[in-house]
N, C-alpha and C positions, 0 to 999 in steps of 0.2 A: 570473390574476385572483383566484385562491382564499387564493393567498400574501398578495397584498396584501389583500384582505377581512381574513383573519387579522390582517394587522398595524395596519388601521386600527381594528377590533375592541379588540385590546391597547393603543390610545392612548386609546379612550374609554372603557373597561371601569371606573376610578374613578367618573364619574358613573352610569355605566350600574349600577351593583353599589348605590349607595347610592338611585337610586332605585327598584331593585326589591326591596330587603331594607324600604328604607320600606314600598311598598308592599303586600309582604307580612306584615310584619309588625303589621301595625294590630290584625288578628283574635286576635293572642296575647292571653296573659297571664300570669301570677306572671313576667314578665322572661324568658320564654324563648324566644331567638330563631329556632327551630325553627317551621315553620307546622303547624298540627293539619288543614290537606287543605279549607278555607276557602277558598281561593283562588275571585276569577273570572276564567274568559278574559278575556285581554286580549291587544290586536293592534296589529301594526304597520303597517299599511294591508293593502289591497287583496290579496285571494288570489289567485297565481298555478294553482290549480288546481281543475279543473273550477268552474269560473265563481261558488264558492260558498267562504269564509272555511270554511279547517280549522283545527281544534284540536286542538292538541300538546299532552299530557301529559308534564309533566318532574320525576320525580318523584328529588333524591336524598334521601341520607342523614343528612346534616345539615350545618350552617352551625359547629360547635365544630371543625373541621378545615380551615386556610387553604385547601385544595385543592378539598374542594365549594364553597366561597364562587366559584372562579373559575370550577370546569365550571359551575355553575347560571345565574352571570354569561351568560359566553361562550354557550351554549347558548340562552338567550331572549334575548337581542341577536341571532343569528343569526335563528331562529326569526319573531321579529319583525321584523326587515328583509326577510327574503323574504313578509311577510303574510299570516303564520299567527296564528290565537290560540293563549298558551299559559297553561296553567295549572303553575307550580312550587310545589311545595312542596318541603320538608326536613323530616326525621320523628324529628330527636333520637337518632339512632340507636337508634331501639325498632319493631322488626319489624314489631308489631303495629299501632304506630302508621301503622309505612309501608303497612302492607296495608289500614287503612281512608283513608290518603290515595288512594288509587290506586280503592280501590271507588268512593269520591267522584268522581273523574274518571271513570268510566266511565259513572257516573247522571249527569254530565253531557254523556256523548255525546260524549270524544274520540274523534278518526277517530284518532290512533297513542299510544303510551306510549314513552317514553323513561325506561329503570328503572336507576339505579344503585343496584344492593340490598343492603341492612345484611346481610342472612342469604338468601346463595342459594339455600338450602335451603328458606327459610320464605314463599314467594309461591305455593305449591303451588293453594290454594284462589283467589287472584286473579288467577294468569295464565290459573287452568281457565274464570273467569269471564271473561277478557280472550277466550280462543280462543271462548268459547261464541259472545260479543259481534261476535265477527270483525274484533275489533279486533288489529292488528300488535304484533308489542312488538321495541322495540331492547332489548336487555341493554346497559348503556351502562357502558365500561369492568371491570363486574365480570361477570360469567358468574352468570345464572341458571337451574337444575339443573332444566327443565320443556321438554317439549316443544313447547310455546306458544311458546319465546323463536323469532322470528322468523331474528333476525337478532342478532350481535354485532359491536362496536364497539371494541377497546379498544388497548391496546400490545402489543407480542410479551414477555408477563408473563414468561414464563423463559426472557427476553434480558435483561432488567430482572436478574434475580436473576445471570443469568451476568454481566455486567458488572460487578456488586458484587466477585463470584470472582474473576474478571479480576483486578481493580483490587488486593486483597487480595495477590491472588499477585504481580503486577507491582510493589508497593511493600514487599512483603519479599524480594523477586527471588529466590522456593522458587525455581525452577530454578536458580540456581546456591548462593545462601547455605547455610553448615552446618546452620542451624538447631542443634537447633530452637526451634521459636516458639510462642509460647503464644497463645491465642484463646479468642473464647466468641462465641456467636452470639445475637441478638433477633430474632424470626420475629415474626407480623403477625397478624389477628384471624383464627381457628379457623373461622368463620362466613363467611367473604369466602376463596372461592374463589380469589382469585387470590394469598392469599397461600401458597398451598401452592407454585404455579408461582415466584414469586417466589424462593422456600427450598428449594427442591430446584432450581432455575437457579445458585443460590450455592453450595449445598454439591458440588453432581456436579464443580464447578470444584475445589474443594479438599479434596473427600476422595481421592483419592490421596496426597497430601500426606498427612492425618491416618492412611492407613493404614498410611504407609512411616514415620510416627515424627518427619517434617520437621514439621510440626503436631501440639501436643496443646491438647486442651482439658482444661484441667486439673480444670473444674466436671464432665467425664462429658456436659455436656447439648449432646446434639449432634441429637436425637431434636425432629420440628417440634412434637409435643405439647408436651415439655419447657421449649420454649424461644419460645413463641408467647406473644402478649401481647392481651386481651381487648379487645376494639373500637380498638385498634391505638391505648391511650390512654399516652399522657407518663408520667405517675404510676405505672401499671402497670410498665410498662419500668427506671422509677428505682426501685421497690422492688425486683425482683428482681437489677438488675445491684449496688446496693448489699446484698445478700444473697451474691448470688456475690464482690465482691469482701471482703467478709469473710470467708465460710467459707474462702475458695481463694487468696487474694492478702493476706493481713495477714501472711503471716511474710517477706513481700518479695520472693516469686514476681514476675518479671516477666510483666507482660501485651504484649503485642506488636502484638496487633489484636483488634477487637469490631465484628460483621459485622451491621450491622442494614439491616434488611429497608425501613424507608422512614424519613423524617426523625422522627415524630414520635415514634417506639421512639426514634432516634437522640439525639432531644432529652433524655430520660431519662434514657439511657447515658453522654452528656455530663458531663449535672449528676452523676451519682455517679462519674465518675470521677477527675472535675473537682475534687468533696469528698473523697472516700472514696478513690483510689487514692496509695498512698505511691510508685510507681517515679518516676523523672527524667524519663523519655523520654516520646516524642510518640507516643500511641497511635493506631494506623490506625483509623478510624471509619469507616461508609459512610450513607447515604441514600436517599431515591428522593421526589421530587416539586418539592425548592425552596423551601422555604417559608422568608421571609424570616427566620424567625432562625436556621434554619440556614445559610443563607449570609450572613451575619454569622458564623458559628461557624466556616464554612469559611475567611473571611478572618483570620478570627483566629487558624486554625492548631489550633482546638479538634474540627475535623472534618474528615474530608479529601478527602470528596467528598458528590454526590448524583446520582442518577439524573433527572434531568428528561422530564416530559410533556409534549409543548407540547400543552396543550389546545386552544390556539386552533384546531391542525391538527385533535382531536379532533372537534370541534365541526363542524368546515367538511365534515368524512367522515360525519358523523351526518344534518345536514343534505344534502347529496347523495342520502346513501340514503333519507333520508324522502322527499322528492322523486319519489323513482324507484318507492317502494313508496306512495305515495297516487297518483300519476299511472299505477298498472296498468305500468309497466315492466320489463320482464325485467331481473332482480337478478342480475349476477356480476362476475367479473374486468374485463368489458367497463365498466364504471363508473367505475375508475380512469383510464382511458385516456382515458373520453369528457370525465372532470369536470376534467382539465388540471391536477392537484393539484400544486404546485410541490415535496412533501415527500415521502417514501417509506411505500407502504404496498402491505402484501401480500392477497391474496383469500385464505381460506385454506378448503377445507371438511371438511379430516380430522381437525385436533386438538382442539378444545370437543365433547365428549359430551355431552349436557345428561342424556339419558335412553338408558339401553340401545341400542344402534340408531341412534339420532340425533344426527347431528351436525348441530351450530349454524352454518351459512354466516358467516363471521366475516372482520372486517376490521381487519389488524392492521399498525398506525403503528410506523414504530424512535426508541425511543431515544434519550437523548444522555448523556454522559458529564457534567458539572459539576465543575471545580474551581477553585483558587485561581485557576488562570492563565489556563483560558479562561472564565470567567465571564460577562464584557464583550462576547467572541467570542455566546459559545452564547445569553444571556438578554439583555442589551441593545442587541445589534446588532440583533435580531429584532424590539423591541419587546416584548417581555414584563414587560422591569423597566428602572426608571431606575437613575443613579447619585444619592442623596440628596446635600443638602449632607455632612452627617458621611461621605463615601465606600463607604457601604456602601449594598447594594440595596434597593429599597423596587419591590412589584410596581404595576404599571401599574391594576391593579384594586381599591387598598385595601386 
């Protein structure tokens, strides 16, 4: 039942995305499509619990990155089909802004918070207000560093980062080629927790390799400080890999592969290497989420893979739990089994420390690989994305 919710979810999510960006977006202004925490509840019918209409707080990080446009989608289409009110916003990716979105929802009396946080670090003062409130908080796909986070929700993040490794090594074939191979890596926003798991998922796969010689990075930058990219923006990405490809690669150095941490670093490393790199050959690139032009990039042979989420399954594991934790439910392992989830997901309660002491009860969905060949397999057959007229994917939600 929860498979197909998902996938009838992903056929409507087009209409579904343009009428709640309208409707959120009315309250802006100067053009920016981020909501400033204006929001009113709004519902899908009738609450299934305790005989009285609750209200979900769905707070992410902004609408400038194709992948919140679909968790925020997917999330209040579910939300509202089971008949809850919810209030979303998206915070432009500024902290500060997202901490007074979220105070806003709480002076308006959400019974839960659903928080995908710009800076894990930086909700200190409004999750103490959320616990004061005794209001629940999901950490929804990023890990927020407060013992208030109730509950976590996301992918198994350095599975994410090992599969990039994987892929990396499997497409140079380090186990048996001479080598060696040349490399450099794009790591993901400093501030977002999970891009650490992510880049230490990808390097523990391939520093053997870089210790025995079979791998050098010839930039030295192999350090996550060195090689992390600031709110995980395009631009950012494209000045520093055309930076390394000049200091390091203009006298004809081959590059061999460039190990980026999600699509939109990817997208960067593309365009400069696309311009800026002089070798012949077909550089290994990696990914992680989908986003329509990089799979355009992957069919063109410009990228060579992505790591996909299927949020829809996100979504349907968020909702479960919110369910379980407004209906007074005991919350564990026992939840996967009862809720019939047709996809793979783990309970997990030893690896997210939020604080000293505390670990975060967390529930964590696998992965999928993305490339040229199984594309149609992995994202179309699902329902996530069509095939366009021009043969290339276009996603299901705009």
């Amino acid at each position: 039942m929860k498979k197909f919710l998902a996938l009838i979810l992903a056929l409507c999510l087009c209409l579904s995305l343009v009428a709640c960006t309208s409707a959120r977006n009315s309250g802006n202004s100067g053009g920016n499509n981020d909501t400033q925490g204006t929001d009113q509840p709004t519902t899908g019918g009738d609450s299934q619990t305790g005989g009285e209409t609750k209200t979900v707080g769905i707070a992410m990080p902004t609408q400038s990155l194709e992948r919140w446009n679909r968790d925020g989608a997917y999330l209040d289409e579910q939300f509202k089909a089971a008949g809850y009110n919810t209030i979303v916003t998206y915070s432009d990716n500024k902290n500060d802004q997202q901490v007074n979105d979220i105070q806003n929802m709480l002076s308006q009396g959400v019974d839960l918070l659903i928080i995908a946080a710009i800076d894990g670090n930086g909700l200190n003062t409004v999750m103490n207000d959320a616990g004061a409130a005794g209001v629940p908080v999901i950490a929804y796909d990023r890990l927020i560093m407060n013992d208030n986070s109730s509950y976590y929700v996301s992918f198994d993040n350095y599975t994410v980062g090992k599969l990039q490794g994987e892929f990396v090594r499997d497409a140079l074939d380090l186990d048996n080629a001479a080598g060696p191979f040349n490399m450099e890596f794009t790591a993901g926003d400093p501030a977002d927790n999970n891009a650490g798991y992510f880049f230490n998922g990808a390097f523990d796969v391939l520093k053997p390799y870089i210790d025995s010689g079979k791998v050098v990075v010839p930039s030295g930058q192999t350090a996550f400080d060195a090689v992390a990219t600031d709110q995980w923006q395009t631009d950012v990405a494209l000045d520093r890999a055309q930076n390394v490809l000049a200091s390091y690669y203009s006298d004809g150095t081959k590059l061999d592969a460039w190990l980026c941490s999600n699509d939109s670093t990817s997208l960067g490393v593309t365009q400069a290497i696309t311009q800026d790199y002089a070798g012949g050959n077909a550089v290994v690139i990696t990914g992680q989420d989908g986003d329509v032009a990089n799979l355009r990039n992957i069919k063109d042979g410009k990228q060579s893979m992505t790591v996909y989420k299927a949020v829809a399954n996100e979504a349907v594991v968020t909702l479960d739990l919110a369910k379980a934790i407004l209906s007074g439910s005991t919350v564990d392992d026992s939840l996967i089994s009862a809720s019939g989830w047709g996809f793979e997901c783990a309970y997990d309660t030893d690896s997210y420390e939020t604080t000293p002491g505390h670990k975060c009860p967390s529930f964590l969905l696998v992965p999928d690989v993305v490339t040229k060949d199984n594309m149609e397999e992995k994202l179309v057959t699902p329902g996530y994305y069509v095939v366009g007229s021009d043969g290339y994917l276009e996603a299901t939600n705009g």
